[in-house]
C-alpha positions as CSV (number, residue, x, y, z in Angstrom):
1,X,125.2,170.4,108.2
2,X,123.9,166.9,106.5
3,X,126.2,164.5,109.4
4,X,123.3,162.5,110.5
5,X,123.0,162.3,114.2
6,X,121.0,159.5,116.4
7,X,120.7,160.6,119.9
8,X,120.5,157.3,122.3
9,X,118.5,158.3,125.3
10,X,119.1,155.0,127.4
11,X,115.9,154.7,129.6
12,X,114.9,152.2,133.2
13,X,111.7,152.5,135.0
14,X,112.3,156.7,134.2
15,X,108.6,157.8,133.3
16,X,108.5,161.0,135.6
17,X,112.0,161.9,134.0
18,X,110.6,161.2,130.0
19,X,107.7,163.6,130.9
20,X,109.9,166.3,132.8
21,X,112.8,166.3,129.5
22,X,112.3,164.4,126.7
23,X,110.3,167.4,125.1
24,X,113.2,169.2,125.3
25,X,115.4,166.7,122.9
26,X,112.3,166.6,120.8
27,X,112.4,170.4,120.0
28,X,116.1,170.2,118.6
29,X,116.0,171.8,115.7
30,X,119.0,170.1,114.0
31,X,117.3,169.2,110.7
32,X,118.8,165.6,110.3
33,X,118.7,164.0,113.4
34,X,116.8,160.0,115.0
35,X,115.9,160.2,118.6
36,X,115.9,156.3,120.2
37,X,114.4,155.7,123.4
38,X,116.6,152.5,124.5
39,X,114.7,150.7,127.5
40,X,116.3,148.9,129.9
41,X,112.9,146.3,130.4
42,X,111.2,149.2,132.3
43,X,108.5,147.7,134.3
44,X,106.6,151.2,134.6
45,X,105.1,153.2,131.9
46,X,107.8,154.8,129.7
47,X,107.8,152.6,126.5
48,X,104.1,153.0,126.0
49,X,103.5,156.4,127.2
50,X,106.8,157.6,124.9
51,X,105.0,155.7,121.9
52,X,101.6,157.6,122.6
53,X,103.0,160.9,122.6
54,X,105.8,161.1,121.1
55,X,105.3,158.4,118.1
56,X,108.4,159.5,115.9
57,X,111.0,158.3,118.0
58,X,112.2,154.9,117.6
59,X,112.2,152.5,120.6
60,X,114.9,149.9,121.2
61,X,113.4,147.3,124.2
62,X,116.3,145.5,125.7
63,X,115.5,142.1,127.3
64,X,116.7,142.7,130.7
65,X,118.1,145.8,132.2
66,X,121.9,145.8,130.7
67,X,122.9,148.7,132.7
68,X,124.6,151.8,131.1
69,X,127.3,150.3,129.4
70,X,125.5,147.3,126.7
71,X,122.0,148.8,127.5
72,X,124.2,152.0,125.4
73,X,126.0,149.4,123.3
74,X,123.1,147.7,121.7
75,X,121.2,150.6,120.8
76,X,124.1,151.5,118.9
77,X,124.9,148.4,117.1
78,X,120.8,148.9,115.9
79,X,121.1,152.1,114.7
80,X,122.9,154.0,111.9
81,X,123.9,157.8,111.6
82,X,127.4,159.3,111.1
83,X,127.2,160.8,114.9
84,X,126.0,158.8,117.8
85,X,124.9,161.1,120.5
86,X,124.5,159.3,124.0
87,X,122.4,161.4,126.4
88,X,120.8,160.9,130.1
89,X,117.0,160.9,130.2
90,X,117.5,163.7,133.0
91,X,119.0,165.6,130.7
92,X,117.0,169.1,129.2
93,X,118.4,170.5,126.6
94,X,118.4,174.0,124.6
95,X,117.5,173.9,120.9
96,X,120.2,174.5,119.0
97,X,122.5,172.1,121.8
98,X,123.7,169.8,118.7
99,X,124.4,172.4,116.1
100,X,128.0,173.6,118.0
101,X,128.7,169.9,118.6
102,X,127.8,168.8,115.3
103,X,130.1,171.8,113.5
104,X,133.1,170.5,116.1
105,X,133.3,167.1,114.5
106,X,132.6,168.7,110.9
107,X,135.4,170.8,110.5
108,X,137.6,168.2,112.4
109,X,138.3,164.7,111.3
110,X,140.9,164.5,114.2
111,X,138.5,164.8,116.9
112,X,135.8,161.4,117.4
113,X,134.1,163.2,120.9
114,X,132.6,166.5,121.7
115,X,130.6,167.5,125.0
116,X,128.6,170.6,126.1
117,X,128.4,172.3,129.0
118,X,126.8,170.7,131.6
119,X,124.9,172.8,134.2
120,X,122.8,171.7,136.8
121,X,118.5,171.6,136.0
122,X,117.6,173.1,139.2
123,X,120.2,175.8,139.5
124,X,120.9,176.8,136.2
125,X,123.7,179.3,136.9
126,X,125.9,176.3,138.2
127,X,128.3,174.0,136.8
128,X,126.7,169.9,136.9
129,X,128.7,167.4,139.1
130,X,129.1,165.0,136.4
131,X,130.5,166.9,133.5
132,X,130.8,171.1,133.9
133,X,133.3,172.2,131.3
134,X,134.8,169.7,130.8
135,X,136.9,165.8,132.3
136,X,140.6,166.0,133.5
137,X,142.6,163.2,135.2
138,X,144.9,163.8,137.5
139,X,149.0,161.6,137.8
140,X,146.8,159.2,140.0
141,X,143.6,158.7,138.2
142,X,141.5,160.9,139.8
143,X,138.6,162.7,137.7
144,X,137.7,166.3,137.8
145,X,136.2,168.8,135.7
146,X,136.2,172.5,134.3
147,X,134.0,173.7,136.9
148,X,133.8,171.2,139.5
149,X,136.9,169.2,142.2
150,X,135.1,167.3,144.8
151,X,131.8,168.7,145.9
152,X,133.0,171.9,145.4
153,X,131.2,173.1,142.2
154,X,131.2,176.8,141.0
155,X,129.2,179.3,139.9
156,X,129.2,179.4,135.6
157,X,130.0,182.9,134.9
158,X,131.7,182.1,131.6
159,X,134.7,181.4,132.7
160,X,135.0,178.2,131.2
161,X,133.6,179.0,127.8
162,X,136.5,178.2,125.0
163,X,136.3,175.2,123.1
164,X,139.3,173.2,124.0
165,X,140.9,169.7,124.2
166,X,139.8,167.7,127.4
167,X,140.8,164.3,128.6
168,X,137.5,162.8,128.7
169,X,133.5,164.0,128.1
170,X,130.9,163.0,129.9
171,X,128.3,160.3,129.3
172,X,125.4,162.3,130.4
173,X,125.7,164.1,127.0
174,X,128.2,163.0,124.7
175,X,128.3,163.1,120.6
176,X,130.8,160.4,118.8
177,X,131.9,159.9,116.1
178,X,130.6,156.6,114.7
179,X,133.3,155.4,112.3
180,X,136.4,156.0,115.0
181,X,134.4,153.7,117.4
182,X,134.9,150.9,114.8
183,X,138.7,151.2,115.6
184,X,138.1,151.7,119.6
185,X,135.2,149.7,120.3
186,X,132.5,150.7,122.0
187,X,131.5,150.8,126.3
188,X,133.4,148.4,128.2
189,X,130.3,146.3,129.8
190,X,132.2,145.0,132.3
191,X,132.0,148.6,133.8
192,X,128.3,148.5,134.0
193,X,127.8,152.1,135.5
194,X,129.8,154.9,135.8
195,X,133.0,156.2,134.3
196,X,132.4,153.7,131.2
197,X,132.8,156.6,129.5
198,X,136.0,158.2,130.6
199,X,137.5,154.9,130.0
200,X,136.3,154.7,126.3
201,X,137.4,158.4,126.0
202,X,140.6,157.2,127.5
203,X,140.7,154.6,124.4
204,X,139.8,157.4,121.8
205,X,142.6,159.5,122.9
206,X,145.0,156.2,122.5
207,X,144.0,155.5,119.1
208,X,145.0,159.0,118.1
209,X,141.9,161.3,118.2
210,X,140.9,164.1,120.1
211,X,138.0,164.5,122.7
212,X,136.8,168.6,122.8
213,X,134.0,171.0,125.1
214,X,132.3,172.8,123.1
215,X,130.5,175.6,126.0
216,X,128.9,177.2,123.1
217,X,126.3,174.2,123.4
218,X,124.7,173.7,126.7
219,X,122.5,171.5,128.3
220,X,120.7,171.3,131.6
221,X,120.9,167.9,134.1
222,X,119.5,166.7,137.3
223,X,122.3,164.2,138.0
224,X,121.6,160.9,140.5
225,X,119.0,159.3,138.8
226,X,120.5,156.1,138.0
227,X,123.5,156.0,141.2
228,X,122.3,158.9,144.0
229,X,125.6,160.7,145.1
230,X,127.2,159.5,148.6
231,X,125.3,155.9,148.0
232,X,127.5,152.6,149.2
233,X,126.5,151.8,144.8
234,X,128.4,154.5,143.3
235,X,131.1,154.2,145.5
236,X,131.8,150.2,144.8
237,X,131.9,151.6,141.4
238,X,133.8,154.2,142.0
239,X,136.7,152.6,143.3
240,X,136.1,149.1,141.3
241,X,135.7,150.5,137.8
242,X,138.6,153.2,138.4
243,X,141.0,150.7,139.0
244,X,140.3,148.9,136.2
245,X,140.6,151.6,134.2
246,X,143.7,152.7,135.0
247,X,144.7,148.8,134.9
248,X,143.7,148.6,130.9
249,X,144.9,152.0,130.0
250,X,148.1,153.3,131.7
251,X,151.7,152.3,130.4
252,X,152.9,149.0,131.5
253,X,156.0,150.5,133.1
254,X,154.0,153.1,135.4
255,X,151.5,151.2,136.2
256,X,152.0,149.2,139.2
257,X,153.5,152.6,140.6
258,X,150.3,154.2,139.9
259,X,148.0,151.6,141.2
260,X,150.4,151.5,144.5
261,X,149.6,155.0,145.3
262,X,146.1,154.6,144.7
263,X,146.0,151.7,147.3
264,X,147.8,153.8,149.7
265,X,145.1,156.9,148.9
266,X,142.1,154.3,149.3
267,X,143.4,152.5,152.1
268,X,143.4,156.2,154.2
269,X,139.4,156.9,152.7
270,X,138.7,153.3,154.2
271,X,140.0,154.3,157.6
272,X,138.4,157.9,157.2
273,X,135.3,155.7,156.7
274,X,135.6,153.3,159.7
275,X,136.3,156.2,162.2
276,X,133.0,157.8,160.9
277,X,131.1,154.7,161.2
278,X,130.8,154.5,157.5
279,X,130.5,150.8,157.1
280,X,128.8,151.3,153.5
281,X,131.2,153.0,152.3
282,X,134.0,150.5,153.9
283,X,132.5,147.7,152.5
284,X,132.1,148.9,149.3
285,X,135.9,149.5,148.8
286,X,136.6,146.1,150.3
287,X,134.4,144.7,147.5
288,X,136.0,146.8,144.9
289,X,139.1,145.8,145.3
290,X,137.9,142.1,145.3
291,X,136.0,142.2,142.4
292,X,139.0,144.3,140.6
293,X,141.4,141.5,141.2
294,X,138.8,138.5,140.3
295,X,138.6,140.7,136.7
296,X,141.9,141.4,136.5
297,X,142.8,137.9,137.1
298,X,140.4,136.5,134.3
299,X,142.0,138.9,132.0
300,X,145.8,138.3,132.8
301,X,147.6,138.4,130.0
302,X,145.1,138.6,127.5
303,X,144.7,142.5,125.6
304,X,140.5,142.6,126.4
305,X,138.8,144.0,123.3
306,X,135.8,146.2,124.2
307,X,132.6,145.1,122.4
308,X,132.7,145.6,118.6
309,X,130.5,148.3,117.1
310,X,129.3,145.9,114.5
311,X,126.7,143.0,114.2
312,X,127.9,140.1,116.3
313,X,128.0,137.5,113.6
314,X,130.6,139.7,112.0
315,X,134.5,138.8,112.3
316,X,136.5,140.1,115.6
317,X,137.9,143.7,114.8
318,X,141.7,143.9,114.2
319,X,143.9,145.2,117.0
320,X,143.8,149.0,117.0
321,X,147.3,149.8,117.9
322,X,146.8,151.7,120.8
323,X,149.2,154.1,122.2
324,X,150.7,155.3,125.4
325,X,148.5,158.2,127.1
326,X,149.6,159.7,130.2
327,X,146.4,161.5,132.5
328,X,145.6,165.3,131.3
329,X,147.1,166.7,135.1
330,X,150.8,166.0,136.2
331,X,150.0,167.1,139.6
332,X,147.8,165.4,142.5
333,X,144.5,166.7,143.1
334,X,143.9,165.8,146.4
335,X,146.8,167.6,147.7
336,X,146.1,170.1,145.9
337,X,142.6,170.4,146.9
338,X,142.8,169.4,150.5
339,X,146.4,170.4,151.4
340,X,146.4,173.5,149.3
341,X,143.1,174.3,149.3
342,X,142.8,175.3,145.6
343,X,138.7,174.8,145.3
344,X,138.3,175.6,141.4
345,X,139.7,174.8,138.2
346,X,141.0,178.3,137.9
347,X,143.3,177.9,140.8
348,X,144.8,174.9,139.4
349,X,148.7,175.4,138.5
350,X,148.2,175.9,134.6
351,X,151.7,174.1,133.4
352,X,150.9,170.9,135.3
353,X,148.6,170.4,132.2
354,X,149.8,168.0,129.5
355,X,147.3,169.2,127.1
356,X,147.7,171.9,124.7
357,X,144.7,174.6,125.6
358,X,144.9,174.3,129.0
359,X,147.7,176.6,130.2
360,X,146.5,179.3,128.1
């Protein structure tokens, strides 16, 4: 394997998370690989105590914190490498996590995204909320993975452990390759935090490449650190950037259908969340929705370009050409879950599953 990787670990005021993990990435023992520490203007100690102990590894310091999505994008555009890998500083890994990873993109020029399995630091016998085995999208744009619907997660007994074709990979740990993102572009900043990624996977899968697990590589995180679960945060998020999402990368002639369901689906949480005297919550949504329309608004009519991969000074990337991609899952997996009460991936009905490997 010669592919030269740089792993990105983006990095904000996350000291006690360097000491706990960063060893771990350290310790890979894929020979040709940069490690990058890109700091979001930490105000504690990371930058200096990364440089003390850990001198090799090349810090990017951002000016301000940029969030996930240009605090990601910046360290990118700085740094070479035929694989860019982008992984959470609460993330452990094994040693040999980027070999299977690595091998996936080298005997496959189709495919521009691979992820491991995710499982969860401090229960390592479970699936991790934000990525198990696996992203899938279901008719309305809800996200799931192999492993985990809702807050139900399961037990990994390696039931999940073929490399297969998935809609989208998780940003806590995900390996890219460099040259398709020239054609794609790179982390839609107006996302900020959370599901930048699945968007940009979204994108890869429209400009004709495929996006894989690869179990046979695992890696251990603690999930939270950035946007806690159940927070008012990650639920303006939640509902803001989703809807953008789908607004940028469903057909034109399903999506106001699509969106129209989602308002319906959203309108019944909101009410869920007034009669439990969930005003976060309720006020988050409101202010999603807002702030979706004020974007969508600025953008009407006008194809939005997400940030180019090269230099700024450099001329605007062509148009990629994108094509129509329908979600991974034809059915709806909230009736599914709460009407039907299928709990795991493996009581999913297998043909509503567009893509190839999953109804085997």
């Amino acid at each position: 394997m010669n592919s030269k990787v740089t792993v990105v670990i983006l990095n904000w005021n996350g000291l006690a998370l360097l000491q706990r993990f960063l060893s771990s990435v350290t310790s890979s023992t894929y020979p040709n690989l940069d490690i990058v520490l890109a700091d979001n203007a930490s105000e504690d100690a990371s930058v200096a105590w990364t440089q003390t102990n850990f001198p090799t590894i090349q810090v990017i310091r951002h000016a301000q914190n940029w969030g996930f999505s240009k605090g990601n994008n910046e360290a990118i555009r700085q740094t070479g490498g035929d694989y860019v890998a982008l992984l959470n500083n609460d993330v452990e890994v094994t040693s040999d996590w980027l070999e299977p990873l690595v091998g996936e993109l080298d005997r496959n020029p189709d495919v521009a995204a691979v992820q491991p399995k995710l499982l969860d630091v401090n229960s390592k016998s479970r699936f991790e909320y934000a990525g198990g085995s696996g992203g899938r999208m279901d008719r309305h744009g809800f996200t799931f993975t192999r492993g985990r619907l809702f807050d139900s997660i399961e037990e990994d007994t390696g039931q999940y452990d073929d490399t297969q074709e998935i809609f989208w990979a998780t940003g806590a740990a995900i390996l890219l390759r460099r040259a398709v993102l020239e054609t794609t572009g790179l982390l839609d900043e107006r996302f900020e935090f959370h599901m930048e990624e699945i968007d940009l996977c979204w994108r890869i899968r429209r400009a004709g490449f495929g996006i894989r697990v690869v179990p046979a590589s695992r890696v251990y995180h603690a999930g939270g650190s950035s946007l806690p679960r159940g927070s008012s945060k990650k639920a303006y998020y939640n509902y803001r950037n989703s809807l953008l999402m789908l607004h940028k990368n469903l057909p034109q002639n399903g999506r106001f259908r699509t969106l129209a369901v989602r308002l319906l689906l959203d309108v019944i949480a909101l009410l869920r969340s007034l009669l439990t005297f969930n005003g976060g919550d309720a006020w988050a949504m409101v202010r999603a929705y807002k702030d979706f329309l004020d974007i969508r608004g600025q953008t009407s009519g006008v194809s939005y370009q997400a940030p180019d991969i090269r230099d700024k000074t450099s001329e605007t990337r062509e148009d990629p050409g994108m094509v129509d991609v329908l979600p991974s899952y034809t059915g709806s997996i909230i009736l599914d879950y709460f009407l039907r009460g299928r709990k795991t991936f493996s009581d999913l009905p297998s043909g509503k599953f567009r893509l190839g490997h999953d109804a085997d």
